[in-house]
C-alpha positions as a LaTeX table, in Angstrom:
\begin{tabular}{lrrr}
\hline
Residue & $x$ (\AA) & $y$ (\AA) & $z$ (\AA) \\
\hline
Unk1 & 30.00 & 12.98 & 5.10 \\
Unk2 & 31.39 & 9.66 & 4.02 \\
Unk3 & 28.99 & 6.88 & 3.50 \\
Unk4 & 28.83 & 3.59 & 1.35 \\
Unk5 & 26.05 & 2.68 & $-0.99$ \\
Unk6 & 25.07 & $-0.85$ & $-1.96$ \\
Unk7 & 22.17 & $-2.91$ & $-3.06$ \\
Unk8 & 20.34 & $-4.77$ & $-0.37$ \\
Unk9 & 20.59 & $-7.82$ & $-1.07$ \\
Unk10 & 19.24 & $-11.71$ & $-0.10$ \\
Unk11 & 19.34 & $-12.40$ & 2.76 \\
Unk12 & 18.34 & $-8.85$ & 4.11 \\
Unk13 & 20.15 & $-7.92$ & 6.52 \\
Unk14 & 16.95 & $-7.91$ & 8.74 \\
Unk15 & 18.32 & $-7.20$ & 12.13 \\
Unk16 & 19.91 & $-3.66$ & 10.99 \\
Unk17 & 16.92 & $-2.70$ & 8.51 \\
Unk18 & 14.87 & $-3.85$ & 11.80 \\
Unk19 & 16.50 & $-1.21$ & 13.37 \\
Unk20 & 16.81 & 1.85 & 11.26 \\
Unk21 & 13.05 & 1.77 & 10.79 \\
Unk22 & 11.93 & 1.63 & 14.90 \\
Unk23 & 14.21 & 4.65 & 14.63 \\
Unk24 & 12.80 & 6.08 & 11.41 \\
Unk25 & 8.96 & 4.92 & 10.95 \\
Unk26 & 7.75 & 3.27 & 14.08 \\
Unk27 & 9.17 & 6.74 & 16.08 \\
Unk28 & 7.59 & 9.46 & 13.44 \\
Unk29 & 3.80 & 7.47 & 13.55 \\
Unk30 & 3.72 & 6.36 & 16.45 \\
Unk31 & 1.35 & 9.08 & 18.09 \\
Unk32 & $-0.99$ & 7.95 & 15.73 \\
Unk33 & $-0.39$ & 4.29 & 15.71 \\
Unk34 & 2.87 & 2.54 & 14.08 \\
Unk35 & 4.02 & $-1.10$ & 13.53 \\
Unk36 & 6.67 & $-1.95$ & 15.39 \\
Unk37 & 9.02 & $-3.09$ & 12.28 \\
Unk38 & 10.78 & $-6.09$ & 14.46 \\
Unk39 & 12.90 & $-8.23$ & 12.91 \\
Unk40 & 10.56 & $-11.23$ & 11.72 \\
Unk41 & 8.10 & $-9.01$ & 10.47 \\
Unk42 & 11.30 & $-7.22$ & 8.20 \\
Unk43 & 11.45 & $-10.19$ & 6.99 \\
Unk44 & 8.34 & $-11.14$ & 5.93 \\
Unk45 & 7.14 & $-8.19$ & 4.38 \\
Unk46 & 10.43 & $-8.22$ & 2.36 \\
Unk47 & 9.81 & $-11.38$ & 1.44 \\
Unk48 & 6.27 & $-10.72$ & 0.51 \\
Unk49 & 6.05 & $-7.88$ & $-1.45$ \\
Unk50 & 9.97 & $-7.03$ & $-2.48$ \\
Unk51 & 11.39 & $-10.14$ & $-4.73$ \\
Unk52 & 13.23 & $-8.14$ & $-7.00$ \\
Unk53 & 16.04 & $-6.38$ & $-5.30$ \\
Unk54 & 17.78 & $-4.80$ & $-7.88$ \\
Unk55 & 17.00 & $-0.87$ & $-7.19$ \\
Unk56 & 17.41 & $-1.08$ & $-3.21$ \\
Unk57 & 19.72 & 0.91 & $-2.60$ \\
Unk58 & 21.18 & 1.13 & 0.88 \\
Unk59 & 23.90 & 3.83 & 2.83 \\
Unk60 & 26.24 & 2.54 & 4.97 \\
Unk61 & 28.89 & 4.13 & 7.30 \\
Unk62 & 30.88 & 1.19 & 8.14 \\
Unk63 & 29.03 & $-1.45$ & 9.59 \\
Unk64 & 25.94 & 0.62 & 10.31 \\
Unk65 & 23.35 & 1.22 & 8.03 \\
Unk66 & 21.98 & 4.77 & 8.32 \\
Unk67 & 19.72 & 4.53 & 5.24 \\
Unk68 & 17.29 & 3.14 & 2.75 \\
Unk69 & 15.35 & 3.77 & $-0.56$ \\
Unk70 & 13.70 & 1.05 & $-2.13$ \\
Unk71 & 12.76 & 0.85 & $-5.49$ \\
Unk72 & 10.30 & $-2.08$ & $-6.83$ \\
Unk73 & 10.10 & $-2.38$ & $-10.84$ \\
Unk74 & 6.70 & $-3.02$ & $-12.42$ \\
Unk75 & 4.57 & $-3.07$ & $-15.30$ \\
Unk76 & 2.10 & $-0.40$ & $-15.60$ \\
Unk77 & $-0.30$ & 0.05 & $-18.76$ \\
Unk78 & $-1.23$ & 3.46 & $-19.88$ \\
Unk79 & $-4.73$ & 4.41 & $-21.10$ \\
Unk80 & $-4.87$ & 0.71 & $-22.44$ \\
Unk81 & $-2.39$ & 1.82 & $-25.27$ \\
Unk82 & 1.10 & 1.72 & $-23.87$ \\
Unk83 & 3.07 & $-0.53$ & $-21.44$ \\
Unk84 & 4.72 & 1.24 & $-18.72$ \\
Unk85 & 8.31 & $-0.34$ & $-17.09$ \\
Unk86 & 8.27 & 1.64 & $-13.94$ \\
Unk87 & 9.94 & 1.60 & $-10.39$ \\
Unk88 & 7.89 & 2.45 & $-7.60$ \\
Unk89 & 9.57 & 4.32 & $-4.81$ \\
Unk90 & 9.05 & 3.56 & $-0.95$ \\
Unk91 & 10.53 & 2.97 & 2.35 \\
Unk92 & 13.12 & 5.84 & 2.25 \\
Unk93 & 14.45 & 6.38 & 5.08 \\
Unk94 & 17.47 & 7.88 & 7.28 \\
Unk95 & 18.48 & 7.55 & 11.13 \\
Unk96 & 17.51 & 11.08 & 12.58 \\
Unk97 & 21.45 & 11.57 & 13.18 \\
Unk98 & 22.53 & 11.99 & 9.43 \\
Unk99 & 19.61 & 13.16 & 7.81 \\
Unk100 & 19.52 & 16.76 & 5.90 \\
Unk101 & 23.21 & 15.57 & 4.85 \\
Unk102 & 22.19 & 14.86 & 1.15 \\
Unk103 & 22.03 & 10.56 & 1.79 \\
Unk104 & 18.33 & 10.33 & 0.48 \\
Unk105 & 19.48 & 12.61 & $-2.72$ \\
Unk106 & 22.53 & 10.98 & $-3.72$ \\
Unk107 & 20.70 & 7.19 & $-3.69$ \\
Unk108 & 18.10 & 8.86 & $-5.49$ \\
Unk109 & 20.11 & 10.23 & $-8.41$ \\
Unk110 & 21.98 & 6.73 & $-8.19$ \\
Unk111 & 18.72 & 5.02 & $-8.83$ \\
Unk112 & 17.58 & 7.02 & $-11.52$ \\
Unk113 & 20.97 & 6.40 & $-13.21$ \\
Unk114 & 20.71 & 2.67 & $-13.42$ \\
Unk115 & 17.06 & 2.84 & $-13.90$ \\
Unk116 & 18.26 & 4.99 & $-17.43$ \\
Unk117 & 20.47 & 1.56 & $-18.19$ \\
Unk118 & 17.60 & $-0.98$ & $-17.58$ \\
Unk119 & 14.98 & 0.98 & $-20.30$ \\
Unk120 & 12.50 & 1.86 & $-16.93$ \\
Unk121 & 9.84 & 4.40 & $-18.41$ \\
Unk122 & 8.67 & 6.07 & $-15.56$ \\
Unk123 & 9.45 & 6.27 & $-11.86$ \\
Unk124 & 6.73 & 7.21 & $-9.40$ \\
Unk125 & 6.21 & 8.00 & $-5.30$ \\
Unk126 & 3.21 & 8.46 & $-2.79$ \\
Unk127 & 5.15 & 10.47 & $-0.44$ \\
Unk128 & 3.67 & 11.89 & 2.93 \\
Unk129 & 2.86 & 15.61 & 2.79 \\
Unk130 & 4.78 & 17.08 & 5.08 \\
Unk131 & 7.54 & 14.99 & 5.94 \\
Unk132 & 10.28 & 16.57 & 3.30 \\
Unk133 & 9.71 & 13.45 & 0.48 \\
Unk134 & 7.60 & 15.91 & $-1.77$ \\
Unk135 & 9.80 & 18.61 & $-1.93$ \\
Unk136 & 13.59 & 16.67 & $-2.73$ \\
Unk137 & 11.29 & 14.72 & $-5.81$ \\
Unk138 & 9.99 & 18.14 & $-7.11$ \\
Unk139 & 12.16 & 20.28 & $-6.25$ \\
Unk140 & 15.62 & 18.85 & $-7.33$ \\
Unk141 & 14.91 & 15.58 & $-9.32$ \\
Unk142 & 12.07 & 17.37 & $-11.50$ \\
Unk143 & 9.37 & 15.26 & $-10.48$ \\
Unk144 & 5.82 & 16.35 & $-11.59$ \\
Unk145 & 2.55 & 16.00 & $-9.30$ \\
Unk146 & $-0.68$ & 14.13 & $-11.06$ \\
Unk147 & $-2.41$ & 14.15 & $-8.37$ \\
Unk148 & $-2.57$ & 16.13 & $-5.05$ \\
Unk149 & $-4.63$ & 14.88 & $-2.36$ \\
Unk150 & $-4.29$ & 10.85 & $-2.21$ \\
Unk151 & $-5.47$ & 9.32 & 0.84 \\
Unk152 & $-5.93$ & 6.43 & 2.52 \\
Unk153 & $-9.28$ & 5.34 & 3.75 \\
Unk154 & $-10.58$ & 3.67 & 7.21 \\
Unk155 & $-13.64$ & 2.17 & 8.48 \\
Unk156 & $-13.61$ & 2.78 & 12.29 \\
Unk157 & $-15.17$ & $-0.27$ & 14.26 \\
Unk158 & $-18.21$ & 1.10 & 16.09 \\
Unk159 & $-18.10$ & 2.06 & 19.70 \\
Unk160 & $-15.12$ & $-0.24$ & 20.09 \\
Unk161 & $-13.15$ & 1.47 & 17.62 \\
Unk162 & $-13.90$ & 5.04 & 18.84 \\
Unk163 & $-12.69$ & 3.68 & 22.45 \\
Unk164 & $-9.47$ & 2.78 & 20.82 \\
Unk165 & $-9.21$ & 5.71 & 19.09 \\
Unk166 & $-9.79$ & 7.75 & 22.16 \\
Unk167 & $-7.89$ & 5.70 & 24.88 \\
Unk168 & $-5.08$ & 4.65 & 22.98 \\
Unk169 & $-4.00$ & 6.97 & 20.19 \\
Unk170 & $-5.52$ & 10.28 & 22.52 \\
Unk171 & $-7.98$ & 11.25 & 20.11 \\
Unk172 & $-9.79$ & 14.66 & 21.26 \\
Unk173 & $-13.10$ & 13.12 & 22.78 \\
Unk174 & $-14.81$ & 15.72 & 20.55 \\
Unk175 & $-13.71$ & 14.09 & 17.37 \\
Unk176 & $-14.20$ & 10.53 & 19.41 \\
Unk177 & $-18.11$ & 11.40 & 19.06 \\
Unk178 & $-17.78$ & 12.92 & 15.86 \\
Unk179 & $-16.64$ & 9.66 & 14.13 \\
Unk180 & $-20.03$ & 8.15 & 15.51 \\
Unk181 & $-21.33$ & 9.32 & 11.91 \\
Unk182 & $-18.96$ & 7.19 & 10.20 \\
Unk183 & $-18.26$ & 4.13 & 11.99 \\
Unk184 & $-21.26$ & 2.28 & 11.47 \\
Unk185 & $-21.05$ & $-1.59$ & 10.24 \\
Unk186 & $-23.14$ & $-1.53$ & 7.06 \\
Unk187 & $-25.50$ & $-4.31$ & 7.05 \\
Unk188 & $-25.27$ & $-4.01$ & 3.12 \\
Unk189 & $-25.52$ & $-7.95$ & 1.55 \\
Unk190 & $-23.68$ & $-10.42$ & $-0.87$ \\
Unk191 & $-26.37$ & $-9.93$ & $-3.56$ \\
Unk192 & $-26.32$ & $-13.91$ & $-4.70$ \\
Unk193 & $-23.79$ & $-16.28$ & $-5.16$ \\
Unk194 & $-20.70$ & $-16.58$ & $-1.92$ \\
Unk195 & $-18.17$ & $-14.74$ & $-0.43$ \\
Unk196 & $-15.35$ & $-17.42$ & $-0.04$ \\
Unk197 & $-11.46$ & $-18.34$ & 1.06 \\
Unk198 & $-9.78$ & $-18.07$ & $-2.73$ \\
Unk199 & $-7.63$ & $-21.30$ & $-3.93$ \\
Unk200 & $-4.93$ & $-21.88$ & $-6.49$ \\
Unk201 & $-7.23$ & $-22.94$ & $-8.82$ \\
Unk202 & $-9.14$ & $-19.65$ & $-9.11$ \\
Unk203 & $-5.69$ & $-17.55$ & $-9.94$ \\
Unk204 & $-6.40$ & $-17.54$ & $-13.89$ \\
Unk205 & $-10.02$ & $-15.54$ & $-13.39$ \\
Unk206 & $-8.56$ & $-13.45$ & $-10.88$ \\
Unk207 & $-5.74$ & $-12.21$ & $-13.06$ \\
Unk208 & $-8.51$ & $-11.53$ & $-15.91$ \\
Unk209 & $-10.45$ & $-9.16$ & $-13.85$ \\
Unk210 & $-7.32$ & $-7.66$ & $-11.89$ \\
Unk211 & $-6.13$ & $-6.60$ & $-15.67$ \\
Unk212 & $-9.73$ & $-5.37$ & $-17.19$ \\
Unk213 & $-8.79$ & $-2.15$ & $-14.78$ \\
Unk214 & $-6.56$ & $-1.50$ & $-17.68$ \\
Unk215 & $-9.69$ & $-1.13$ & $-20.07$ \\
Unk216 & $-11.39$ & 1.03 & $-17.27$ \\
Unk217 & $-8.89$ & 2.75 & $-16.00$ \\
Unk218 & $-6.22$ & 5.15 & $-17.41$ \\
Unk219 & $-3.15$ & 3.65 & $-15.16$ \\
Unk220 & $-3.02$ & 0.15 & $-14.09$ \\
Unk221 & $-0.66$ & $-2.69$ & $-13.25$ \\
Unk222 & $-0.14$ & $-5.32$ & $-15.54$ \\
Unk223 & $-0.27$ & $-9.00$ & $-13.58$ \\
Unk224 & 0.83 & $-11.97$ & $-14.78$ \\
Unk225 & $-0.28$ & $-15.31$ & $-13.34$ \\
Unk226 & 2.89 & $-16.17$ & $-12.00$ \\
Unk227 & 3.43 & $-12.63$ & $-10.25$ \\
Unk228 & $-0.20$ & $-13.34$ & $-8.64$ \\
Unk229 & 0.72 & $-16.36$ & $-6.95$ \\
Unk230 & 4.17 & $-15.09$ & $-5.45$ \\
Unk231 & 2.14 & $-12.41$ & $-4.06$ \\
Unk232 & $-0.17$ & $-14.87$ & $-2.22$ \\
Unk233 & 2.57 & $-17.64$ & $-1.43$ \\
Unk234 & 4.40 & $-14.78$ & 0.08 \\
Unk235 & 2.50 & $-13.07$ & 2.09 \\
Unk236 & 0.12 & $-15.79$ & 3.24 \\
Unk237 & 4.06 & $-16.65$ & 5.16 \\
Unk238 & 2.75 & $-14.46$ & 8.24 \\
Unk239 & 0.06 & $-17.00$ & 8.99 \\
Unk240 & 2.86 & $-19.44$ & 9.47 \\
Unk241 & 5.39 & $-17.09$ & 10.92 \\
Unk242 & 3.05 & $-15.40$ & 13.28 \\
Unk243 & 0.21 & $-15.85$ & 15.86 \\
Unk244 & $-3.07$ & $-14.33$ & 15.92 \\
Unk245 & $-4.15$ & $-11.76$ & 15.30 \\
Unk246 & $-1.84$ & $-11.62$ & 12.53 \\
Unk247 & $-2.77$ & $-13.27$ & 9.94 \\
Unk248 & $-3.29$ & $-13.28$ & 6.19 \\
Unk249 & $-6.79$ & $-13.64$ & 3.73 \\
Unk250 & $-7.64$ & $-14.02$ & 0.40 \\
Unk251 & $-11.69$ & $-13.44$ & 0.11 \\
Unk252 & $-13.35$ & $-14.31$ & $-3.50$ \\
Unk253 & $-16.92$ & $-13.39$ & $-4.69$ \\
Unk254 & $-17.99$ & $-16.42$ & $-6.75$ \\
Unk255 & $-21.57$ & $-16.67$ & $-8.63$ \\
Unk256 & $-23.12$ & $-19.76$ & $-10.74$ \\
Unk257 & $-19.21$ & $-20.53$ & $-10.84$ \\
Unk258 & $-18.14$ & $-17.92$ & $-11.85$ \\
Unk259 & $-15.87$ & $-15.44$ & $-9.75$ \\
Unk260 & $-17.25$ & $-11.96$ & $-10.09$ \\
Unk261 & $-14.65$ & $-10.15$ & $-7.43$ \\
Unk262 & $-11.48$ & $-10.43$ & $-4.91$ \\
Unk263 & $-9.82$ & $-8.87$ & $-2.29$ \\
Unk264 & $-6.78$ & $-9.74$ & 0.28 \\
Unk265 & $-7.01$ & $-9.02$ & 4.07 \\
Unk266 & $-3.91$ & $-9.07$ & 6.64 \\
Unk267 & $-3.73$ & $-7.99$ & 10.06 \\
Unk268 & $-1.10$ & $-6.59$ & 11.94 \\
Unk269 & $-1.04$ & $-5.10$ & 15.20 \\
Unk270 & $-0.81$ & $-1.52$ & 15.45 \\
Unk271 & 0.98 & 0.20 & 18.85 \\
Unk272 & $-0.28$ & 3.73 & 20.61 \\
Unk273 & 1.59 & 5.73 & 22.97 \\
Unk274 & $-1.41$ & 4.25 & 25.29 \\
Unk275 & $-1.87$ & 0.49 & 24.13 \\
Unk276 & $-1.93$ & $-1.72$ & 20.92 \\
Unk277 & $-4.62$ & $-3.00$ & 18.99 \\
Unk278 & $-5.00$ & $-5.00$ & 15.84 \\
Unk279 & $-5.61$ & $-3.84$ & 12.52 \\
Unk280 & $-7.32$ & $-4.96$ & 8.97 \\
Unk281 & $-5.74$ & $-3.84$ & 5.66 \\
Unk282 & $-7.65$ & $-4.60$ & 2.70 \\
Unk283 & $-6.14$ & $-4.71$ & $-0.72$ \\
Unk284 & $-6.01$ & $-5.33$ & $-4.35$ \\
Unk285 & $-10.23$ & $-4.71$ & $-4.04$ \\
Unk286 & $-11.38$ & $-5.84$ & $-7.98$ \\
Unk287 & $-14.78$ & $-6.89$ & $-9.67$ \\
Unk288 & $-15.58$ & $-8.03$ & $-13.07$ \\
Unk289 & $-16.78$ & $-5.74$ & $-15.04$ \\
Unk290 & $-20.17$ & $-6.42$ & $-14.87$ \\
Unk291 & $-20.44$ & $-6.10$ & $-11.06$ \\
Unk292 & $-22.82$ & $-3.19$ & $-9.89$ \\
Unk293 & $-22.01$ & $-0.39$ & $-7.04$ \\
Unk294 & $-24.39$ & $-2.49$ & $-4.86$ \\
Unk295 & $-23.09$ & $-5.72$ & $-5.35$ \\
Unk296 & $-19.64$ & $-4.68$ & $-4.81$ \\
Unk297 & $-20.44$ & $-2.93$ & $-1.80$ \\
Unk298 & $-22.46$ & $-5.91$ & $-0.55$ \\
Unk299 & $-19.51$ & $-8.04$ & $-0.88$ \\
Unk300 & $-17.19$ & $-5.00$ & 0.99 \\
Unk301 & $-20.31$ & $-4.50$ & 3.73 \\
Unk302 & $-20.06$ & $-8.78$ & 4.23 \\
Unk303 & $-15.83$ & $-8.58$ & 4.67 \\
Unk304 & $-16.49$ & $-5.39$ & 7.44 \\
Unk305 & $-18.79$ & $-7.45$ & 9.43 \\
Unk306 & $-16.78$ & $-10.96$ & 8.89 \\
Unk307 & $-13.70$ & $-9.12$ & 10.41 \\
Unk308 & $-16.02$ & $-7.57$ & 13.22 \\
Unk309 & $-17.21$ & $-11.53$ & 13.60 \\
Unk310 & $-13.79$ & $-13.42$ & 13.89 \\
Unk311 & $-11.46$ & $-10.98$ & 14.86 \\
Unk312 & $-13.27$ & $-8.86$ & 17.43 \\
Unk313 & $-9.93$ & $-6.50$ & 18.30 \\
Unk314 & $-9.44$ & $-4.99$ & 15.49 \\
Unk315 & $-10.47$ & $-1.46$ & 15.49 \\
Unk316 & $-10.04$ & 0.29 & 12.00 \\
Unk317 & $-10.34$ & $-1.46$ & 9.09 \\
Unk318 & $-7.58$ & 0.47 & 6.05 \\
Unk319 & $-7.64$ & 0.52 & 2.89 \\
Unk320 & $-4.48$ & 1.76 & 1.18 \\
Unk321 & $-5.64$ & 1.71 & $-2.86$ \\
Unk322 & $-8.55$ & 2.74 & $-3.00$ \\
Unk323 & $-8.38$ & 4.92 & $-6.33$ \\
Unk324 & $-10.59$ & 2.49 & $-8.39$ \\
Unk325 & $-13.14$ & 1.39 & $-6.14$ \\
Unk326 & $-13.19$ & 4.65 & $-4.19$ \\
Unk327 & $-17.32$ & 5.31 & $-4.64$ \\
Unk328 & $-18.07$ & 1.87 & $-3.27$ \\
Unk329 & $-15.57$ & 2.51 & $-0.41$ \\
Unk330 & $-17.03$ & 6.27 & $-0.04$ \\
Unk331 & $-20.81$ & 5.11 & $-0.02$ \\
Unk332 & $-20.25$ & 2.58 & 3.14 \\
Unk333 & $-18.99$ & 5.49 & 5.22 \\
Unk334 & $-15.06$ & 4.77 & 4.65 \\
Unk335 & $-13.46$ & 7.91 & 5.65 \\
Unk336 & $-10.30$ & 9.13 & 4.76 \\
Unk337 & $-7.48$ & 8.95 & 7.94 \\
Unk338 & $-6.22$ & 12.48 & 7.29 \\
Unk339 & $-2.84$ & 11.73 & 6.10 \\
Unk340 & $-2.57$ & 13.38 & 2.98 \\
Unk341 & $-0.13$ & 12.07 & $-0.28$ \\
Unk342 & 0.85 & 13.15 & $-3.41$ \\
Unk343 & 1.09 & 11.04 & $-6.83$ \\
Unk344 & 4.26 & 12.40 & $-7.91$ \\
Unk345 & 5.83 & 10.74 & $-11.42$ \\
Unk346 & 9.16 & 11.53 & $-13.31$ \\
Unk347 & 9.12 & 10.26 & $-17.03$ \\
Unk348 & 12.48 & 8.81 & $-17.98$ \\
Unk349 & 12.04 & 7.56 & $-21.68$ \\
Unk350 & 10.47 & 8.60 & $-24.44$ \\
Unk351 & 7.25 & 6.81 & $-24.00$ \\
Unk352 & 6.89 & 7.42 & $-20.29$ \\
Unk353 & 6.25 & 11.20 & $-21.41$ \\
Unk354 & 3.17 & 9.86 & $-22.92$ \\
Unk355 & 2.19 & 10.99 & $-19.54$ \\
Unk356 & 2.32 & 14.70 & $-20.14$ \\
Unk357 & 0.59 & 15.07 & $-23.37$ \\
Unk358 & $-2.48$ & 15.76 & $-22.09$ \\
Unk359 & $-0.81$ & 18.82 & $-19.18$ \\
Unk360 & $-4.72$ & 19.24 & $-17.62$ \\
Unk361 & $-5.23$ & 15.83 & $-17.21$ \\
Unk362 & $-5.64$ & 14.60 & $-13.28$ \\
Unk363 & $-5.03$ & 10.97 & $-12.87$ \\
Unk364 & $-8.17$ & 10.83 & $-10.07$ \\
Unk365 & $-8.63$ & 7.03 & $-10.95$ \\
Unk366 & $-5.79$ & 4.44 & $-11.13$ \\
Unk367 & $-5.07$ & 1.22 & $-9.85$ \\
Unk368 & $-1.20$ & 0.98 & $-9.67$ \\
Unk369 & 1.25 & $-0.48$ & $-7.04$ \\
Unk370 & 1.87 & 1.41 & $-3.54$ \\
Unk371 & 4.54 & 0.54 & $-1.69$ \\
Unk372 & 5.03 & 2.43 & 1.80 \\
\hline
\end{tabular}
């Protein structure tokens, strides 16, 4: 089949990207709940998490665009010892009428070409088990699994949430009452000091403690101060292109002035075969060091019951990276949402094999990019 790649460039061509994911993403989940993908929020999300554009790669068959794969370079360091340049592989997708026709595979083998000629380490993937992702990165591109059972975690909303769960997405009433011995709000408290809205000013400690995970942990991301704030400027843009109950947060932990933990909120709306509800995604979750497993989960148990407070709706609660807080997460009855991923990482330099020199080692614990 003939098709055209190119790089995706600014400004996205929203309306078409808009469109090959309703056909792609919003279709395949949306039994079990699915964002719609319309065109604003294609923008914003590109513009909130996606700045540099240089690996998307796109496939075109004359003026319609049939696929994606998007790659997003960052800095990763490994076991405190090495840095990492690495790409970060999401959103691949292909309109149900040309896939198995080899579009995903040739813009894959294109990326890892240029990513050769711009000195990238190491490219990595969370694909969905199941869905064909796993098997075209191991099976033909020589990608190795570090980890095999990555999952996403959820804290249904009480009662409410259950109903949603039920009504909406046609969960078996059986497993409707068995969630009843998860989805209570912990009453768990902020032990001293204040859980507040986080401010420009408070970027420099929060960079501090997002990069002592590299000390703890042996894969993390390396932030800079300046990478921080894009993040927030652009994706606190869906409180000002959106109504409620979108909306975006940025929660800080602060004690005798100094700021001891952090997280980021959004929520989107989530649509069922039956109805639509919203939804709270937590991210980038990090304490200082000297945090305890109670404190932090006081300060998670306080966020659970704020969003049950001011945004009554929502009905599950996600978390998406969960690797290095996963205990805290795990001890207020966070349960995984029984999709199940894969870590899957191809070294492409002589440093990024660093990863393999230890062949029994399972990276259970890392705090690195994911990008769906």
């Amino acid at each position: 089949m003939d098709f055209e790649i190119k790089i995706i460039q600014d400004p996205i061509p929203a309306a078409k990207i808009s469109e090959l994911y309703k056909k792609t993403y919003f279709e395949k989940y949306f039994d079990s709940g699915a964002n719609d993908w319309g065109v604003e929020y294609t923008k914003w999300y590109f513009g909130a998490y996606h700045h540099d554009k240089q690996f998307f790669y796109s496939a075109w068959k004359g003026d319609q665009l049939i696929a994606t794969l998007l790659g997003t370079p960052n800095k990763i360091k490994f076991d405190n010892e090495l840095d990492f340049n690495t790409i970060s592989l999401g959103l691949a997708a292909t309109h149900p009428e040309f896939q198995r026709q080899g579009i995903q595979k040739t813009m894959l083998q294109r990326l890892i070409e240029d990513a050769k000629k711009n000195d990238i380490d190491l490219i990595y993937s969370f694909p969905e088990q199941g869905f064909g992702g796993n098997d075209l990165l191991k099976k033909h591109f020589n990608f190795k699994r570090y980890l095999k059972n990555q999952q996403h975690y959820i804290k249904v909303m009480s009662d409410y949430g259950r109903k949603i769960l039920h009504e909406y997405r046609g969960l078996n009433i059986v497993l409707a009452k068995l969630l009843k011995l998860y989805d209570g709000i912990p009453d768990n408290k902020v032990e001293g000091g204040e859980l507040r809205d986080g401010k420009n000013t408070d970027i420099g400690q929060i960079v501090k403690i997002l990069n002592s995970y590299q000390k703890r942990l042996p894969l993390s991301q390396i932030w800079t101060e300046a990478h921080l704030t894009e993040e927030i400027v652009g994706a606190g843009r869906l409180n000002e292109m959106f109504d409620p109950p979108w909306a975006y947060n940025w929660k800080v932990w602060e004690r005798d002035g100094k700021i001891l933990g952090t997280l980021f909120i959004r929520f989107e709306m989530i649509y069922f075969k039956n109805g639509n509800a919203p939804v709270a995604l937590i991210s980038e979750t990090c304490f200082d060091e000297s945090a305890t497993e109670s404190e932090k989960a006081g300060v998670i148990a306080t966020i659970v019951r704020w969003v049950q407070k001011e945004h009554p709706k929502v009905f599950t609660i996600q978390t998406t990276q969960p690797q290095y807080e996963l205990d805290v997460y795990k001890s207020l009855k966070f349960i995984d949402d029984t999709s199940t991923y894969e870590f899957l990482a191809l070294p492409l330099s002589t440093k990024g094999e660093a990863m393999n020199r230890d062949p029994k080692k399972k990276f259970k614990e890392f705090f690195i990019p994911y990008h769906r």
